[in-house]
N, C-alpha and C positions, 0 to 999 in steps of 0.2 A: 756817806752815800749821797749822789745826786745826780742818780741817773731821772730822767725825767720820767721814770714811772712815778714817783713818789709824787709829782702832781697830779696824778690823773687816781690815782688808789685810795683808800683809804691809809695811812700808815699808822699800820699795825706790825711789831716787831716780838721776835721770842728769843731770848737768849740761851742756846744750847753750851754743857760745859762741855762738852767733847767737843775737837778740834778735827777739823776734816783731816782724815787717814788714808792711805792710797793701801791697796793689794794689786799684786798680779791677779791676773786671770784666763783662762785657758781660752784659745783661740782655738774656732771649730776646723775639723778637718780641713774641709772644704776648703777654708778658705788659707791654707796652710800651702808654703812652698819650701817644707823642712826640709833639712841636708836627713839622707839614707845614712845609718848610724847599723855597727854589728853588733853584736849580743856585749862586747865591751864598751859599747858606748862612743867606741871611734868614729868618723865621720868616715863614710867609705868614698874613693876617688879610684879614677879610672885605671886597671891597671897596665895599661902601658898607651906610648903614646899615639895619636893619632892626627885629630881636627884637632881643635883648640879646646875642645869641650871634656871636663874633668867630673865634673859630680850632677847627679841625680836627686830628681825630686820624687820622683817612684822605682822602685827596683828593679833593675837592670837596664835601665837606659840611660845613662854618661851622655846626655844632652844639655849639658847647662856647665855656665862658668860660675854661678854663685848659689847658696844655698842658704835658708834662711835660720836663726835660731834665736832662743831665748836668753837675753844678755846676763851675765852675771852682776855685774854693775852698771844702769841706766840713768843717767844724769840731766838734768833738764833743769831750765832756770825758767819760773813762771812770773809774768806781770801780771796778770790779771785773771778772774774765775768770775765767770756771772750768771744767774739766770733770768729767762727771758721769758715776758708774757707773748711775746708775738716772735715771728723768724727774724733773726738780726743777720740771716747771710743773703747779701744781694749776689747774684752770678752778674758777670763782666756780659758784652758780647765780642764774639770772637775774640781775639787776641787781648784786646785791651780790659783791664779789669775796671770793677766798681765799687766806690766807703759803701764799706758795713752800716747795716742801722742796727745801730743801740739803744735807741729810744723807748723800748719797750723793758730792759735789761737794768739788773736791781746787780752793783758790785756786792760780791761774797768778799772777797781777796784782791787787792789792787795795791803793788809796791815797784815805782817809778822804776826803783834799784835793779828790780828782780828779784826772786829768792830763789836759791837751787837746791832742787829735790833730787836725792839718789833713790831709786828705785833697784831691787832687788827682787826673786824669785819669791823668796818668803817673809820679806822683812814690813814694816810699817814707817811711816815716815810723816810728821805733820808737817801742812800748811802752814796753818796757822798756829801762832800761840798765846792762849787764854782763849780767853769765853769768844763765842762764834754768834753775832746776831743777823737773824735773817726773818727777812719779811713773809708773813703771813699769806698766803696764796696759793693758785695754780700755775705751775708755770712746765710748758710741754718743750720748751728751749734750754740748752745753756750752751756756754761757750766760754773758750779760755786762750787765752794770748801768751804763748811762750816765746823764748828765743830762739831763734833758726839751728843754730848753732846746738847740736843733740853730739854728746857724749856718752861714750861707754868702753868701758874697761871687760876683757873678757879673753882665751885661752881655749882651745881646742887642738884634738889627738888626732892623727888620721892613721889610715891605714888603708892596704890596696885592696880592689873589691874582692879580689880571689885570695886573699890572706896576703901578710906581708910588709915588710915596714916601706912606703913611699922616702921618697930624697924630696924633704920641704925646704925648699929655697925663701929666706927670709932679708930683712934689714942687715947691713953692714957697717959702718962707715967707707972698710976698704973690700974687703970677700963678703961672702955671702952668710949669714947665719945656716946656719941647717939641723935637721930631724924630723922628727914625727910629731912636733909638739909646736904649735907656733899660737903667739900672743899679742894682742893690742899692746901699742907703744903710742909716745908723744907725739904723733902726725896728725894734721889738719889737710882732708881732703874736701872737696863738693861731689855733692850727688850726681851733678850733671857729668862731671869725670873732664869740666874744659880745662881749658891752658892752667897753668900755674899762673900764678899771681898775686898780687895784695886783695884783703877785703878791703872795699871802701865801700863809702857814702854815707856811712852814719857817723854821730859824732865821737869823736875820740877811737873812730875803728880804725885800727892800722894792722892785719892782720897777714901772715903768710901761708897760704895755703898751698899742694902740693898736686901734681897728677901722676899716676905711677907709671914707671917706665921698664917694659920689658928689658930685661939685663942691664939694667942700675941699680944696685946694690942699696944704694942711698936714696932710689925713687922707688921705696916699696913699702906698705903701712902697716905692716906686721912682722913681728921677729921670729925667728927659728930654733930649736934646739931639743935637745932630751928631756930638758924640764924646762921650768918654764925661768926668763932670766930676772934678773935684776932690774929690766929697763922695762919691767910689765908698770904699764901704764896707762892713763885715758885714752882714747882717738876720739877726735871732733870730723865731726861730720856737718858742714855747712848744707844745710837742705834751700837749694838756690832754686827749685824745681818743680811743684807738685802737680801737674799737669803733663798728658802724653803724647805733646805734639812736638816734642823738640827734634829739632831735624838732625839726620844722617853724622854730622860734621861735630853732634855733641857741642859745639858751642850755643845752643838756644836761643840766639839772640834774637834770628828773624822772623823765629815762632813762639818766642817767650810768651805765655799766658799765667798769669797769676794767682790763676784760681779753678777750683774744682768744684763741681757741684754733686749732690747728696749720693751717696750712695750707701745701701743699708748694710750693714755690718751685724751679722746674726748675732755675735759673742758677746755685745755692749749693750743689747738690744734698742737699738737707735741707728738713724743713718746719720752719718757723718759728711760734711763740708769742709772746704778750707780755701783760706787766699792766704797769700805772702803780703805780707805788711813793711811798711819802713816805721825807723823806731816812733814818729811821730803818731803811731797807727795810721797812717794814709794807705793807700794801698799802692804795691810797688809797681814798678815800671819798666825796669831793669834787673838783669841778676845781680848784677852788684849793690844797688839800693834795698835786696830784699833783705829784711832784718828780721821780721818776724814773722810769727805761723798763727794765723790766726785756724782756732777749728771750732766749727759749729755743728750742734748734735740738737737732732729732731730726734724726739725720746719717744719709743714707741708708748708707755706710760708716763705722764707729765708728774713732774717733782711736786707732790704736794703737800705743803707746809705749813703744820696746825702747831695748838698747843701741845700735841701731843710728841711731838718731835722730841729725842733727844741723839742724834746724830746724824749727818750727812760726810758720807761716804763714800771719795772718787777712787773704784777698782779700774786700774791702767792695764791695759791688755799689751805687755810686750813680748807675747808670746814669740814673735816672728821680727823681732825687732832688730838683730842683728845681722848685718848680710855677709856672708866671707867670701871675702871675692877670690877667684885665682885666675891665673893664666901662666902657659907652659912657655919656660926661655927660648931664644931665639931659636936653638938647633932641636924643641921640639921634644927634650927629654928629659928635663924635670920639670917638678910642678913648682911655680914662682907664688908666695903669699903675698896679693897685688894688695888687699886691705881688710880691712873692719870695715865694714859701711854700715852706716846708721839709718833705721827707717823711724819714720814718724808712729806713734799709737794711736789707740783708741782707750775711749773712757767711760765706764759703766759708771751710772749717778746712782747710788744707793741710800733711804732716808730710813730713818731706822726709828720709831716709835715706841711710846711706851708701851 
């Protein structure tokens, strides 16, 4: 550890054998954009065609192309977990972003490599492994540095709202996949939804990513069928984006902003911040330089860590974490699974005493 708290603190440290664990956790209604599900648990979609808009986020109104759910498999590769005696998130002004300050910030977890965490509905998953040492204190901050690039694996039923099986148009090589049952496959999309192209600007990124294209069989990020296929798989989701100023045109470039400032989140009980980082953690500049997500959480209760400690405990709220996107083929009368899209979480810091 050498963050520059430890010159200004006394250091004092306690060693916990339990290793930080992650759960889900239920996101409040409120702030929920669920997909309308029937007594089978199918996702309901519009039944016949119209506008372009297919599912709902409240019952009976077919105004929306995507719907939100909770991923079956969520994958995330983390650098770094810290907490913090003072705010380590600086906001940008206007467009342009501003370096984080860490200077008050005690490293928990920090591995150059990355380590990647799958997240599941009911599962547990450590951090770290062996004993966990963390300094003695108050601390009303923390904050964690993942990679952009969010993963998840996951499968959904539909059905029409008036009863009935939908025609799911999926991935092909050549025709189309089709059913009532469509699933994440091996595709790399961006949040922002711009041009296809390579990831660049970090080092050793050479990456392809994809935009989905009404009636290309082969430009769609989710497969089709009766059950579910053989080519169920991850989709990566590059989150190039987390700010809502990108203009009309989807390519973000002339409003690209890097960063978001606090907003509170009832379920985690803390507000939440974020900037886009490049791998150096500088903060980015471009969509293509942005490599990492930095998130910072003002804790409505501050993490405080005695002798009495014997666990610290990050609950991941991915209640809402997967977005399925769709949109209907050219002539207007099936429904096309455009993707898997992946949204960033939230994190409840939980310290568990003797």
């Amino acid at each position: 550890m050498d963050s520059n708290i430890l010159k200004k603190l006394p250091i004092l440290f306690i060693i916990v054998l339990l290793s930080i664990v992650f759960n889900t956790i239920t996101q409040n209604s409120a702030e929920a954009e669920a997909c309308i599900r029937d007594a089978d648990n199918k996702i309901k979609v519009k039944d016949s065609p119209g506008s372009g808009t297919i599912v709902s986020h409240s019952a009976g109104t077919y105004d929306k192309t995507s719907c939100n759910e909770q991923p079956l498999f969520y994958k995330v590769k983390f650098y770094r977990f810290m907490v913090c005696a003072a705010d380590p998130f600086v906001a940008g002004t206007g467009d342009t972003g501003a370096e984080q300050d860490l200077s008050s910030c005690v490293d928990i977890f920090k591995n150059t490599a990355g380590k990647e965490i799958i997240i599941t509905p009911t599962g547990q998953e450590d951090l770290l492994e062996g004993d966990l040492v963390l300094p003695i204190g108050s601390y009303p901050f923390a904050t964690v540095i993942v990679d952009n690039e969010l993963k998840v694996k996951h499968h959904e039923t539909f059905v029409k709202n008036g009863g009935g099986d939908p025609l799911m148009n999926g991935f092909h090589a050549s025709t189309y996949s089709a059913g009532t049952i469509c699933w994440s496959i091996n595709k790399t999309t961006v949040y922002t939804n711009r041009a296809e192209g390579n990831l660049v600007g970090g080092v050793g990124i050479s990456e392809t990513y994809m935009k989905p294209v009404t009636d290309n069989t082969q430009k769609l990020g989710m497969a089709c069928g009766t059950s579910v296929g053989s080519n169920y798989d991850y989709a990566t989701e590059i989150i190039d984006s987390i700010d809502s100023t990108c203009d009309g045109s989807e390519d973000c470039e002339t409003t690209f902003r890097p960063y978001t400032d606090y907003v509170a989140i009832g379920s985690i009980g803390a507000e939440m911040a974020g900037a886009l980082l490049q791998t150096d953690e500088t903060i980015s500049s471009t969509l293509t330089n942005a490599q990492r997500i930095f998130g910072a959480f003002k804790l409505e209760t501050p993490l405080v860590i005695t002798e009495n400690i014997i666990g610290l405990e990050l609950q991941f709220n991915t209640s809402e974490s997967v977005s399925v996107d769709f949109q209907y083929d050219g002539g207007g009368t099936d429904i096309q699974a455009k993707k898997i899209g992946v949204e960033p979480f939230g994190i409840k810091f939980v310290v568990t005493n003797k």
